[in-house]
One Martini backbone bead per residue (centre of mass of N, CA, C, O) as a GRO file, in nm:
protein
  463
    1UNK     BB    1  13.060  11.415  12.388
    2UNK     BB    2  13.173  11.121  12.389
    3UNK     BB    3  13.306  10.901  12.163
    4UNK     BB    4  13.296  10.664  12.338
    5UNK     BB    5  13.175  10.402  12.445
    6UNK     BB    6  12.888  10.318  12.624
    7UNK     BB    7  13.088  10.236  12.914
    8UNK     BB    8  13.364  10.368  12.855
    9UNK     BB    9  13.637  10.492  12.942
   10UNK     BB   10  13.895  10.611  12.991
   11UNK     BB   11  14.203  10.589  13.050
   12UNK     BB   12  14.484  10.484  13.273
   13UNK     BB   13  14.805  10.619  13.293
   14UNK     BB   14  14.923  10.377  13.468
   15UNK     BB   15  14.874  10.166  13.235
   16UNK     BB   16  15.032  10.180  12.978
   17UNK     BB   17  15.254   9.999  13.062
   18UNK     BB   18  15.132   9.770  13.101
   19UNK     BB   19  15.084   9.464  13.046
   20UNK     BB   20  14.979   9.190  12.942
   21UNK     BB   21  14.762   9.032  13.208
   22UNK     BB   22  14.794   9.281  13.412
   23UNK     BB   23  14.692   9.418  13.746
   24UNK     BB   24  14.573   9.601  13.890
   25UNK     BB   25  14.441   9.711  14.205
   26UNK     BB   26  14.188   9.784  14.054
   27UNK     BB   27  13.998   9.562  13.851
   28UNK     BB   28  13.789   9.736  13.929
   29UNK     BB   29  13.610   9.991  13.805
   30UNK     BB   30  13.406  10.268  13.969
   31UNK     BB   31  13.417  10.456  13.765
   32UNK     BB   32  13.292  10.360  13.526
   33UNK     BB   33  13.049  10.310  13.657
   34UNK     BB   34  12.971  10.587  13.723
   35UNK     BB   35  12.953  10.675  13.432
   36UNK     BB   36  12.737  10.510  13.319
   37UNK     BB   37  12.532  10.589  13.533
   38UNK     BB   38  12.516  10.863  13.450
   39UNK     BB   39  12.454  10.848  13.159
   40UNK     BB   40  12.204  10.698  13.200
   41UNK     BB   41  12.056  10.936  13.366
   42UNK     BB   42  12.081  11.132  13.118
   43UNK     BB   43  11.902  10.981  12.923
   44UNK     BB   44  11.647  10.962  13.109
   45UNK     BB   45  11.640  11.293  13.165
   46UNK     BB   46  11.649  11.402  12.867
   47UNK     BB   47  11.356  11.241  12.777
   48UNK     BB   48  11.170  11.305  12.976
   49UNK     BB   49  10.851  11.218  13.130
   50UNK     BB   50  10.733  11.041  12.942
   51UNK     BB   51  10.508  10.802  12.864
   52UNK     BB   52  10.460  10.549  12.750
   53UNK     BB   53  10.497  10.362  12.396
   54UNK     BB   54  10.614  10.699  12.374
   55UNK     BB   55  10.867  10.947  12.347
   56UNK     BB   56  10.779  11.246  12.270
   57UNK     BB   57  10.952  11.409  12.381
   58UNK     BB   58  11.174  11.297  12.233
   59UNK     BB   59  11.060  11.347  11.958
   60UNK     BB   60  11.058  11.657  11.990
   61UNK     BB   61  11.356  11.698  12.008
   62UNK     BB   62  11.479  11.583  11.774
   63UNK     BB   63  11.307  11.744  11.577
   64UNK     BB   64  11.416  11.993  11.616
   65UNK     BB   65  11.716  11.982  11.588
   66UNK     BB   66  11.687  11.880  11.279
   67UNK     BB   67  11.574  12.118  11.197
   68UNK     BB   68  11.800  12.325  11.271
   69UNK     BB   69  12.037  12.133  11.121
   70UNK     BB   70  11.911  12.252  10.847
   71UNK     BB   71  11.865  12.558  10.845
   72UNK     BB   72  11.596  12.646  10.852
   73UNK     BB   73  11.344  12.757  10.973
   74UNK     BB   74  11.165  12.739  11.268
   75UNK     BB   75  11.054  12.974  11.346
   76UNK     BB   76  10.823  13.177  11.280
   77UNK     BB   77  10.653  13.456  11.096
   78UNK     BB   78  10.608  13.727  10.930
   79UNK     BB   79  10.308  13.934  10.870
   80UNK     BB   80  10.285  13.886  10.591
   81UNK     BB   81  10.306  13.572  10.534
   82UNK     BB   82  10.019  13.572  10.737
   83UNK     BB   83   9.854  13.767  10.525
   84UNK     BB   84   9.866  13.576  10.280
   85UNK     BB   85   9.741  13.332  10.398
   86UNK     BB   86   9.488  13.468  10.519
   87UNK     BB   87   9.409  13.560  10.204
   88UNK     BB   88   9.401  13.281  10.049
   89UNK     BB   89   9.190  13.134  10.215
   90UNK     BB   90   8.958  13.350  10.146
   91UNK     BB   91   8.984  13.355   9.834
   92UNK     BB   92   8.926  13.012   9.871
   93UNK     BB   93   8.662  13.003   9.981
   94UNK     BB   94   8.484  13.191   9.757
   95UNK     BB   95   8.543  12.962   9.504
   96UNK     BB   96   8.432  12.704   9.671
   97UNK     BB   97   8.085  12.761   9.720
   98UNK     BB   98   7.983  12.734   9.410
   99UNK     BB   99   8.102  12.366   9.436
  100UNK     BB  100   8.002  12.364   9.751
  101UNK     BB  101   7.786  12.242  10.036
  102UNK     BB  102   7.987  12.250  10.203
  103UNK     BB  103   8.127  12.487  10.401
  104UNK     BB  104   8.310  12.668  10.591
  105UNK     BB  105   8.590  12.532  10.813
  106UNK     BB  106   8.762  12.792  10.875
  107UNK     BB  107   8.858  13.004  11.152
  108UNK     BB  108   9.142  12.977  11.077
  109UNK     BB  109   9.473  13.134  10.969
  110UNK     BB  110   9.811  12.994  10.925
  111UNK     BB  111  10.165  13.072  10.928
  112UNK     BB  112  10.405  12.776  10.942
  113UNK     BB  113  10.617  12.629  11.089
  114UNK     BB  114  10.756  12.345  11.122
  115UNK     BB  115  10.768  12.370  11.449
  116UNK     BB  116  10.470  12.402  11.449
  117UNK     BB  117  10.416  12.131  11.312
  118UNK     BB  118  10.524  11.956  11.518
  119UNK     BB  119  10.330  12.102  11.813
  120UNK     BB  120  10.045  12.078  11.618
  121UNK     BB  121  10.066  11.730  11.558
  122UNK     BB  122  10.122  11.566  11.798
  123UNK     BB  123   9.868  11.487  11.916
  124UNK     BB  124   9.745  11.292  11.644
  125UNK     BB  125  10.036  11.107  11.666
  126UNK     BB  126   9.936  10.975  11.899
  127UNK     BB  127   9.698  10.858  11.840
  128UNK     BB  128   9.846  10.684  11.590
  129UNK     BB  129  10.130  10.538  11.778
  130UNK     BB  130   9.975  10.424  12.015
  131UNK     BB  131   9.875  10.135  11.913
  132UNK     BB  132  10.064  10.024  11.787
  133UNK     BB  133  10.322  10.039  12.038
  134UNK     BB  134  10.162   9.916  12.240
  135UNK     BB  135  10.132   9.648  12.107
  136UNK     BB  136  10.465   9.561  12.043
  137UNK     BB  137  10.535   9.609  12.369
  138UNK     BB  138  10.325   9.386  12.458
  139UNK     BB  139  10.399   9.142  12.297
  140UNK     BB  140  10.644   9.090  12.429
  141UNK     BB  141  10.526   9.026  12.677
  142UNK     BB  142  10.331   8.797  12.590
  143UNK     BB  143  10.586   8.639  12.486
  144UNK     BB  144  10.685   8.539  12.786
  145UNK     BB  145  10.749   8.353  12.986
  146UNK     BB  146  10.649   8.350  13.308
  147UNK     BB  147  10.959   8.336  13.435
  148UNK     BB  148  11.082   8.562  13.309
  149UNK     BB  149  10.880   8.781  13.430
  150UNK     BB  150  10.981   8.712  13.720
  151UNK     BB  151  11.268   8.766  13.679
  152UNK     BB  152  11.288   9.046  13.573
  153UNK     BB  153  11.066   9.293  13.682
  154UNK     BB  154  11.201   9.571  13.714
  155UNK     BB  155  11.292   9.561  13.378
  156UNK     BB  156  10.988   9.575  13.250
  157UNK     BB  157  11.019   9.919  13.279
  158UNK     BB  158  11.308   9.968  13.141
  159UNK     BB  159  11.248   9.844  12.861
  160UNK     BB  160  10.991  10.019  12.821
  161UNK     BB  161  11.131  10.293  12.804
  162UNK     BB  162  11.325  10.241  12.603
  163UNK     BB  163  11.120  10.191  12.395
  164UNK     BB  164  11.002  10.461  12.404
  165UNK     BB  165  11.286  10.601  12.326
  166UNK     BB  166  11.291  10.412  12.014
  167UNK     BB  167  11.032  10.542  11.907
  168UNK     BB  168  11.085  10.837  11.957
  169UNK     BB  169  11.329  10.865  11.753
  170UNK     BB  170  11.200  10.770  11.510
  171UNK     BB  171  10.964  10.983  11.550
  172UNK     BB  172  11.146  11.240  11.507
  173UNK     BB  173  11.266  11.181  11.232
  174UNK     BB  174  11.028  11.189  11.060
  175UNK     BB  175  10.901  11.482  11.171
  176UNK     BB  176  11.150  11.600  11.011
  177UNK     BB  177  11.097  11.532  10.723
  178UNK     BB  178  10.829  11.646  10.706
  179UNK     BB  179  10.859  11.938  10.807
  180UNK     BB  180  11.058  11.990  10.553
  181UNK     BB  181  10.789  11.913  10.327
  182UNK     BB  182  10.533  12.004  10.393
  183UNK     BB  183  10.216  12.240  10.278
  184UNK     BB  184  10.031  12.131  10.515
  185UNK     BB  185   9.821  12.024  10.751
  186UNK     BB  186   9.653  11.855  10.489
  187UNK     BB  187   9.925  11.658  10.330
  188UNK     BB  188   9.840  11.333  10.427
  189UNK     BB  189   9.524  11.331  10.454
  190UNK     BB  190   9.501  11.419  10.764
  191UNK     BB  191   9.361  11.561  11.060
  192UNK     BB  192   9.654  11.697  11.255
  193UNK     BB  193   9.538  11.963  11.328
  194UNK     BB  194   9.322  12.191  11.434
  195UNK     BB  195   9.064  12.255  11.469
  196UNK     BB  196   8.966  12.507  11.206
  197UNK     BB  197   9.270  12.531  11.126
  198UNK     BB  198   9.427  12.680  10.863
  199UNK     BB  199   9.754  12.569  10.714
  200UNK     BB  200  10.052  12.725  10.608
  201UNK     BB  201  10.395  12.651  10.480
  202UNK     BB  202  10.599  12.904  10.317
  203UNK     BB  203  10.875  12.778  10.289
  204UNK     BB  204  10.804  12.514  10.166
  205UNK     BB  205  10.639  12.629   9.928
  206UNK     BB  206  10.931  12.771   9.812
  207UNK     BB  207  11.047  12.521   9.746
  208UNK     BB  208  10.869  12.409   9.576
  209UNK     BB  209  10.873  12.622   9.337
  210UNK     BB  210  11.102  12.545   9.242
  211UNK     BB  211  11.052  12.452   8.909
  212UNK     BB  212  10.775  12.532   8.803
  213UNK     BB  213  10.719  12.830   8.652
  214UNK     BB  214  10.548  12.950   8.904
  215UNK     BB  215  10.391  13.170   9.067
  216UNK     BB  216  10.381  13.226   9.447
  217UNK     BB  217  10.085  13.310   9.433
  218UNK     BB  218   9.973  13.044   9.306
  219UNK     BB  219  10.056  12.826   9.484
  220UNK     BB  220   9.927  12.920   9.720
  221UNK     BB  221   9.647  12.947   9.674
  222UNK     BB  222   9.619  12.628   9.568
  223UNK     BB  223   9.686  12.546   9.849
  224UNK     BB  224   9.455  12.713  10.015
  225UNK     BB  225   9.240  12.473   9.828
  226UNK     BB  226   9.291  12.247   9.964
  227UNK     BB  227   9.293  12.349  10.283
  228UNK     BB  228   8.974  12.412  10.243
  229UNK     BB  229   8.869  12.141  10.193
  230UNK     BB  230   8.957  11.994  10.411
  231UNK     BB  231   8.787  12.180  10.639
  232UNK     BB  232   8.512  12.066  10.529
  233UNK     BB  233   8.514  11.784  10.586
  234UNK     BB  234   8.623  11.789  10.888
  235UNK     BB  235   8.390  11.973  11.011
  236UNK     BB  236   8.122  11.852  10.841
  237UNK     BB  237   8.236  11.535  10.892
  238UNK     BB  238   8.184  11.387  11.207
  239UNK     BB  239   8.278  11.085  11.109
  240UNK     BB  240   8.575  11.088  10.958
  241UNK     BB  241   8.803  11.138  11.208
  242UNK     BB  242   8.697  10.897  11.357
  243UNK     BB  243   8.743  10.680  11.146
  244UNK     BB  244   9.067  10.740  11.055
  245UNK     BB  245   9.150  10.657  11.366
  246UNK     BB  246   8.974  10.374  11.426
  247UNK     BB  247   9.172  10.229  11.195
  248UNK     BB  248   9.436  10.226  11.327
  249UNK     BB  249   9.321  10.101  11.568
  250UNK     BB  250   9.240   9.843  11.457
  251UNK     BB  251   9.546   9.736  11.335
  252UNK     BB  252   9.662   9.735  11.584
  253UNK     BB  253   9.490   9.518  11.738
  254UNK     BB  254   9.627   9.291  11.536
  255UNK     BB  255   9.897   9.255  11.623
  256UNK     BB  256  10.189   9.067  11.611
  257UNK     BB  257  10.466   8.814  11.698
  258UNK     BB  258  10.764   8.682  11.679
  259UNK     BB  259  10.872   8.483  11.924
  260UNK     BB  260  11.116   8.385  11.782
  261UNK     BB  261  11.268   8.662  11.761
  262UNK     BB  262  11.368   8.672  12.062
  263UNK     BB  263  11.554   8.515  12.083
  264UNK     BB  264  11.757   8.680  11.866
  265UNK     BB  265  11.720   8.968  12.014
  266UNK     BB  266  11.878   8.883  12.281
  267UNK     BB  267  12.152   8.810  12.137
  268UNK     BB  268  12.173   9.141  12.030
  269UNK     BB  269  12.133   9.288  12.301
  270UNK     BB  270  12.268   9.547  12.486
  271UNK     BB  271  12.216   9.701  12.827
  272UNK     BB  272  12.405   9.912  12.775
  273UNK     BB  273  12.291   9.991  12.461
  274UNK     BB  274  12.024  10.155  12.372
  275UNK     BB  275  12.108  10.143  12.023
  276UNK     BB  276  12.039   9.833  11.989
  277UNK     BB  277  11.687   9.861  12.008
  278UNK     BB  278  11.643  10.003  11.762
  279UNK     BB  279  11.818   9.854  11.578
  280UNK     BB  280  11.669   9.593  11.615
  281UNK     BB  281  11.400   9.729  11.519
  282UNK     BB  282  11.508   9.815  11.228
  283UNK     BB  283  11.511   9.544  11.124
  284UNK     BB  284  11.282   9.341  11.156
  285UNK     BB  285  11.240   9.138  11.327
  286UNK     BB  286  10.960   9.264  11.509
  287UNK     BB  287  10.773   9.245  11.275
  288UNK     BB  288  10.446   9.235  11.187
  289UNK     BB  289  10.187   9.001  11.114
  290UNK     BB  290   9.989   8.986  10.868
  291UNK     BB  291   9.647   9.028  10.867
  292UNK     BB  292   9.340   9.007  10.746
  293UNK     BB  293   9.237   9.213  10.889
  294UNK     BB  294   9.444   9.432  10.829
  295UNK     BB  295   9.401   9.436  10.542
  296UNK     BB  296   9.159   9.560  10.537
  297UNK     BB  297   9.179   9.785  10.715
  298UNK     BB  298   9.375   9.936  10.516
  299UNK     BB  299   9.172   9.929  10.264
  300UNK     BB  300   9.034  10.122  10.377
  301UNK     BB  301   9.227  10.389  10.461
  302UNK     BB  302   9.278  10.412  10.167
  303UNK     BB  303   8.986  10.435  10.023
  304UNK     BB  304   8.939  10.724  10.238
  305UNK     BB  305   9.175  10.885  10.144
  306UNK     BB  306   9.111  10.901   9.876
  307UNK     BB  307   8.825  10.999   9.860
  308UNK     BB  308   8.944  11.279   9.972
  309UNK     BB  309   9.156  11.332   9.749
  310UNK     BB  310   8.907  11.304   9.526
  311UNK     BB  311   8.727  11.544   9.633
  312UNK     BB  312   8.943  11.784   9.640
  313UNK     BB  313   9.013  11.771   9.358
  314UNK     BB  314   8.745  11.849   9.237
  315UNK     BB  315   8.635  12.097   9.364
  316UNK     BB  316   8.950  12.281   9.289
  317UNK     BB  317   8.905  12.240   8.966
  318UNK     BB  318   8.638  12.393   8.976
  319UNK     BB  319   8.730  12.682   9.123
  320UNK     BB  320   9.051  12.704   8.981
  321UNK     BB  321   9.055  12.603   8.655
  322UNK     BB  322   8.981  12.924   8.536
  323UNK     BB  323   9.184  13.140   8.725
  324UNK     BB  324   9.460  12.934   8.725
  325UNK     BB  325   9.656  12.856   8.467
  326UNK     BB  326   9.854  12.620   8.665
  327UNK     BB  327   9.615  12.391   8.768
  328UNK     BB  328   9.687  12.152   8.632
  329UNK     BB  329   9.997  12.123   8.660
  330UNK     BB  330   9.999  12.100   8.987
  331UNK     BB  331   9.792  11.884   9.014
  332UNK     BB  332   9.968  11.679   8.907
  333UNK     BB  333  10.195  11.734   9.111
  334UNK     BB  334  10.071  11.638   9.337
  335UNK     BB  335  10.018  11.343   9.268
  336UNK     BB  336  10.278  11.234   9.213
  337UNK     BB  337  10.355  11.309   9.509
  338UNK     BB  338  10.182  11.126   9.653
  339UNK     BB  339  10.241  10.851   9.467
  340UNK     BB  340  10.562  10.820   9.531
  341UNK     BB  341  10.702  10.917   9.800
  342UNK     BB  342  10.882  10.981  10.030
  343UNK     BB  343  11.073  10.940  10.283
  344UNK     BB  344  10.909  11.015  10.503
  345UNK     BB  345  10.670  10.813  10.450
  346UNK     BB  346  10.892  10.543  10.466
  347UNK     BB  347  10.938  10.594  10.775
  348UNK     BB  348  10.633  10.588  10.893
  349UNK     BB  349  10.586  10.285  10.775
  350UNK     BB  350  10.824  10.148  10.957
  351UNK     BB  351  10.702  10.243  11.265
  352UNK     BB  352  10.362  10.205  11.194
  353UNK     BB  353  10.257  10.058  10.885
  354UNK     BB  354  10.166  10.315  10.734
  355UNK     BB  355  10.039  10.456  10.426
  356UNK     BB  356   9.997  10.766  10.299
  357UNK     BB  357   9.855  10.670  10.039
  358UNK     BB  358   9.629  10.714   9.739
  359UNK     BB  359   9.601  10.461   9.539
  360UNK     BB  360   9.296  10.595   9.434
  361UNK     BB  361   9.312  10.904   9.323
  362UNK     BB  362   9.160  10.866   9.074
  363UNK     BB  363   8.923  10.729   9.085
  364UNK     BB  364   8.784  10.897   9.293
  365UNK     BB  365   8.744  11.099   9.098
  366UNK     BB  366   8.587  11.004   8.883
  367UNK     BB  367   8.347  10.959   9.065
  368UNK     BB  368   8.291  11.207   9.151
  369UNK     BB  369   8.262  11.371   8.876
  370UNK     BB  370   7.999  11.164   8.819
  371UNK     BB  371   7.825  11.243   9.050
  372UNK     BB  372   7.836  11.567   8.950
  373UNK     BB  373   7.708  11.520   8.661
  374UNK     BB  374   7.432  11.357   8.765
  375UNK     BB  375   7.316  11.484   9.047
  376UNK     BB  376   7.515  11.681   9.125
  377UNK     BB  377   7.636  11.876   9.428
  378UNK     BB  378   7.445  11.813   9.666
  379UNK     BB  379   7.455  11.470   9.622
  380UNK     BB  380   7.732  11.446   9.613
  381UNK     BB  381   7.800  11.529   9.917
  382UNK     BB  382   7.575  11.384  10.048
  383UNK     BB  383   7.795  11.114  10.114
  384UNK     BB  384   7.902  11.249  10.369
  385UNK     BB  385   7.629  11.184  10.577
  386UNK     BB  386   7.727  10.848  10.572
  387UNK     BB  387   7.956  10.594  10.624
  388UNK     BB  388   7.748  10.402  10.414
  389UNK     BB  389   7.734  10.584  10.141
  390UNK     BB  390   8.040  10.510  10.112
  391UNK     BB  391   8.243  10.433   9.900
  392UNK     BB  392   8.424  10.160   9.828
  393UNK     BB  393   8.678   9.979   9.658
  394UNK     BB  394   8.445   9.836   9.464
  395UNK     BB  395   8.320  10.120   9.348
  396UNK     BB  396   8.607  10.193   9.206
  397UNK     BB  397   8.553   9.975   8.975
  398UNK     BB  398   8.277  10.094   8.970
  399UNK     BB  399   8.126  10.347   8.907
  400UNK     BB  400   7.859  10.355   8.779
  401UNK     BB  401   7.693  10.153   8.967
  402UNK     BB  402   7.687  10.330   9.205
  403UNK     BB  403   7.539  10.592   9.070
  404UNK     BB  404   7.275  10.416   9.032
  405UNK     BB  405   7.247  10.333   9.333
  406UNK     BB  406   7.220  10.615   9.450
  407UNK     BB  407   7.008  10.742   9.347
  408UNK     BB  408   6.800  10.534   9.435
  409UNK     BB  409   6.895  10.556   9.770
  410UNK     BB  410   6.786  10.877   9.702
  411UNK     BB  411   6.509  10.860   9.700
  412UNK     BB  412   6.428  10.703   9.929
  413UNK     BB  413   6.510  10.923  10.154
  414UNK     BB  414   6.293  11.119  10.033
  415UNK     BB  415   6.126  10.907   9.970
  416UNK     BB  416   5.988  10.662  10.120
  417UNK     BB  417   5.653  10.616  10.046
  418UNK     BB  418   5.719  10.572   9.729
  419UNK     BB  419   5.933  10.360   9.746
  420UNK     BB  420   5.748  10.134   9.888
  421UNK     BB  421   5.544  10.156   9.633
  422UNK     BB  422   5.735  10.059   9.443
  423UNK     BB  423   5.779   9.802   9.567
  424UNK     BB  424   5.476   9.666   9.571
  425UNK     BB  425   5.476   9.673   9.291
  426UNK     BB  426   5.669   9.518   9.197
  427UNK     BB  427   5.583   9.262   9.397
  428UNK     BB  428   5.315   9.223   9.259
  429UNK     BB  429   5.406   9.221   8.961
  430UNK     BB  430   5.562   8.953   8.996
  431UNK     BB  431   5.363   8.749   9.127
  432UNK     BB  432   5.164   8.777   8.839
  433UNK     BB  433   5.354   8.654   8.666
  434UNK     BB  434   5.389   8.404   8.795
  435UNK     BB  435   5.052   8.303   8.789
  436UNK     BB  436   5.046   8.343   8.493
  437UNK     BB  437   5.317   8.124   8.442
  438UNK     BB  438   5.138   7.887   8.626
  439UNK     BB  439   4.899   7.884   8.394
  440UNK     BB  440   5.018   7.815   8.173
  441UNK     BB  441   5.162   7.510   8.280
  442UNK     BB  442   4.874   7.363   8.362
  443UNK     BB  443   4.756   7.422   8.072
  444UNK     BB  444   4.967   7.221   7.904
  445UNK     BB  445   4.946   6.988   8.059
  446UNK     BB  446   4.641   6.925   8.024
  447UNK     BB  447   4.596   6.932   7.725
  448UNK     BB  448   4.663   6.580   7.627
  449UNK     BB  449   4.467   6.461   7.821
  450UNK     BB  450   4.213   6.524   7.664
  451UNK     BB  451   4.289   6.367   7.403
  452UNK     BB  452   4.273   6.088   7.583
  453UNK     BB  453   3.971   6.181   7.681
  454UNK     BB  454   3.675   6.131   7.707
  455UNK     BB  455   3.412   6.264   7.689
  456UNK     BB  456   3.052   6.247   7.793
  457UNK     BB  457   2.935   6.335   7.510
  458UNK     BB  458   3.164   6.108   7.376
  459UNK     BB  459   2.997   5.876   7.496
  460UNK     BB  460   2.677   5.942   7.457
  461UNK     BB  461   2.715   5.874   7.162
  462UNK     BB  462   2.835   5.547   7.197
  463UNK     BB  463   2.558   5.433   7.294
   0.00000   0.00000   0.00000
């Protein structure tokens, strides 16, 4: 591809000598407008057909492009690897059935190259792109003047377009940054893989490895009972995985655009330039600004996320913290590595507006392991029975507190009947009380009166 800027052609040769000032004979060049013209048909036409307000294709396209530019494998692996991988969850299963209620949830277990995690996860972050995206590209429209939007005409289909494959090149450069950083489906906490899958991508796992100082048969394990932990939530807490796409589009939903921005940014993109409207975009003119509800709708999400990584850190915990010896040290390194966020992570934050980082996943991890000490592990698992009794991110604050209000709550679900006696019963109790502490107060009162008035019988002595 020419190195010219966008729209301008090369020299012509018998331009060279003219002096400055002087105009050939054709002003106009209508070689440049072809070139130019047919460069615009060549950009949206290597696009894809992707439609609505991200350009998956490009995002998939350039993604792979980049993953192949680093050098690393991009293509599948061989039976090997893939046998590593089926044996590593399967006796991570084993080991995980005797420390949790929820069972197996992988149905099948596969070892992916970046190259698979990038094709078999964007339908899911399609799901996550597409409310921010559509958002922020409907906000443009929503804000311009009505004459504007009549003037504009067919070129609000252009634009669309244009901001589709702005959305679709940041977010395959994300995509590219993450699947070359990924160890498994479930490692941004998200379940962006297919249901029932466990997959562990066994290149990037080799290079996490290097300076850990512990074998690579232990660091997959270690990582394929945490692929199985999570596989166990998603698949049999049917209202996890839609809850935590339903709280981005929450978020979504609530994006706002600072209109007074539009109009410096109409001064500063360029038409003939489609690199100009990324620029825009990457620049934060266009940035959402934060409601209270969409800081809420965050608040869960962080929330859930922790709930989730700190349910797996404990389970994962008890199944191999005996089994392998630098279980502990792998755990914190994955902790910090959580907690800390890579240009991956900051990447997609500037993008969706969302961090996925589980800003609190010790605590969340010390309530499951205090509600597995007071409960057990079956009524531990049972919080994620249903959506109202998982903890708050008030209760992330007093673990204790939580713990003795869920077994009294569960007490209430096992016996109804006798929770309901015992309710009657306390406010029987309470009731009495009341009576008489009433009778008390009305004795008190009394007791004065009757010194101040004589009786009948010490009339009847008067006279």
């Amino acid at each position: 591809m020419s190195d010219l800027p966008f729209g301008f052609g090369p020299q012509d040769p018998d331009d060279r000598n003219r002096k400055p000032g002087e105009q050939g004979d054709n002003p106009f060049d209508f070689n440049q407008l072809g070139a130019m013209l047919s460069q615009l048909g060549a950009m949206f036409s290597n696009a894809g057909t992707s439609s609505g307000p991200v350009n998956y294709d490009l995002a998939k396209q350039i993604a792979l492009q980049q993953l192949a530019g680093k050098g690393g494998p991009t293509t599948g692996f061989g039976p090997d690897q893939n046998s590593a991988v089926v044996d590593a969850v399967h006796l991570a299963d084993m080991w995980l059935d005797p420390v949790t209620a929820l069972p197996a949830g992988a149905r099948t277990a596969q070892g992916w190259s970046a190259r698979d995690w990038v094709e078999r996860t964007l339908p899911t972050w399609q799901r996550l792109c597409d409310p921010v995206a559509q958002r922020v590209s409907g906000a443009w429209v929503e804000a311009m003047p009505a004459e504007a939007k009549e003037a504009a005409g067919p070129l609000l289909s252009m634009l669309g377009q244009m901001g589709g494959m702005a959305f679709g090149s940041q977010l395959g450069g994300a995509l590219a940054q993450l699947g070359a950083e990924v160890l498994t489906s479930t490692d941004v906490g998200l379940p962006l893989g297919p249901e029932g899958t466990a997959a562990l991508l066994p290149a990037n796992i080799e290079k996490f490895t290097e300076g850990l100082e512990r074998p690579a048969s232990e660091v997959l394990v270690f990582l394929a009972a945490r692929e199985a932990a999570h596989q166990r939530l998603f698949s049999h807490v049917p209202w996890l995985r839609q809850r935590l796409l339903d709280t981005v589009e929450e978020f979504a939903r609530g994006i706002t655009v600072d209109t007074s921005a539009l109009e410096e940014l109409a001064g500063q993109i360029d038409p003939a330039n489609p690199a100009s409207i990324e620029e825009a975009m990457k620049s934060g003119m266009l940035e959402p600004q934060t409601t209270p509800e969409q800081k809420a709708a965050l608040t869960r999400l962080e929330t859930l996320l922790a709930l989730v990584e700190g349910w797996v850190d404990v389970v994962v915990n008890e199944a191999v913290g005996e089994r392998l010896p630098g279980a502990e040290a792998l755990r914190e390194t994955l902790r910090r590595r959580r907690a800390s966020g890579g240009p991956a992570e900051q990447t997609f934050a500037t993008l969706v507006g969302l961090e996925l980082r589980p800003r609190r996943h010790r605590s969340a991890a010390a309530l499951w392991k205090l509600l597995g000490d007071q409960h057990g592990m079956e009524q531990r698992d049972s919080v994620w029975d249903h959506p109202d009794l998982v903890p708050t991110g008030e209760d992330l604050d007093d673990p204790m507190e939580f713990a003795e209000r869920f077994g009294q709550t569960r007490k209430a679900l096992e016996d109804p009947m006798a929770e309901l006696e015992r309710t009657l019963r306390e406010k029987s109790d309470d009731q009495a009380d009341s009576s008489e502490a009433g009778r008390s107060d009305r004795s008190s009162q009394s007791e004065p009166g009757q010194s101040d008035q004589p009786s009948d019988e010490d009339k009847g002595k008067d006279a």
